[in-house]
C-alpha positions, 0 to 999 in steps of 0.5 A: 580724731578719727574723723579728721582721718576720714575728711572733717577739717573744720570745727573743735574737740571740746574738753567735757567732764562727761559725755553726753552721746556721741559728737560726730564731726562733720564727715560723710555717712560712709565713714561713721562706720570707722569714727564708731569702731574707732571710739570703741578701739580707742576704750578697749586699747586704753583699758588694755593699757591700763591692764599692761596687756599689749594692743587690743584684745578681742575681748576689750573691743567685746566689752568696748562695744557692749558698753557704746551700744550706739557705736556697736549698732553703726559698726554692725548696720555696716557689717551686715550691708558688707555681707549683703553685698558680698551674698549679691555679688556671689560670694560665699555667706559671709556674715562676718565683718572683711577681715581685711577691714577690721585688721587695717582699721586696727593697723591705722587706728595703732598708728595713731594711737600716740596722737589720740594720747596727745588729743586727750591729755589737751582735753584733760588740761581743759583745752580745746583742740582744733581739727586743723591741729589734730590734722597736722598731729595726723600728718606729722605721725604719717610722715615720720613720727611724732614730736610731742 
């Protein structure tokens, strides 16, 4: 889902009983830095759920990423290219992630939250999802909610 949110628009989500690695959609290496912190938010906000605790902590997204180490090295590898930038263009050390970035990547991916719901409840029943549906399930959540 996230990577219909960064351009991909072609191809399907595949149901599997379990994964196998990462399965990156078509999208431009500029944008698998949120596909991955998007697989990690997606487990921790699920787990969060699960707990009744509301939203993500940063103690699921911790754990989230501890147990994708793949997707913590592609969200951090970005991190640390943001604050080499940053140092170069005089900044202060900043070593951590924008905060900016991380608070609207979160503001999104909450957005969408009912769509990754729907996504995953089709791929339990066994069914393929086309990335032209999760689009339109994208758009009609940005438009004004969501009709399931």
């Amino acid at each position: 889902m996230a990577g219909v949110l960064r351009g991909w628009t072609e191809g399907f989500i595949e149901p599997t009983v379990e994964a196998v690695g990462p399965a990156w959609p078509t999208v431009t290496e500029s944008s698998r830095p949120f596909v991955a912190y998007a697989g990690v938010w997606a487990t921790a906000r699920r787990h969060g759920d699960l707990a009744g605790e509301p939203g993500v902590s940063d103690r699921r997204l911790t754990e989230a990423m501890c147990a994708h180490p793949g997707d913590a090295t592609i969200v951090g590898a970005a991190q640390l290219e943001v604050a080499s930038v940053l140092r170069a263009a005089g900044a202060a050390d900043e070593w951590g992630w924008l905060a900016g970035v991380g608070t609207a990547w979160r503001a999104e991916l909450e957005q969408m939250w009912p769509v990754v719901q729907h996504v995953a409840v089709l791929l339990i029943a066994g069914r393929c999802v086309s990335a032209a549906r999760v689009r339109r399930l994208t758009d009609d959540r940005l438009v004004g909610g969501l009709a399931i």
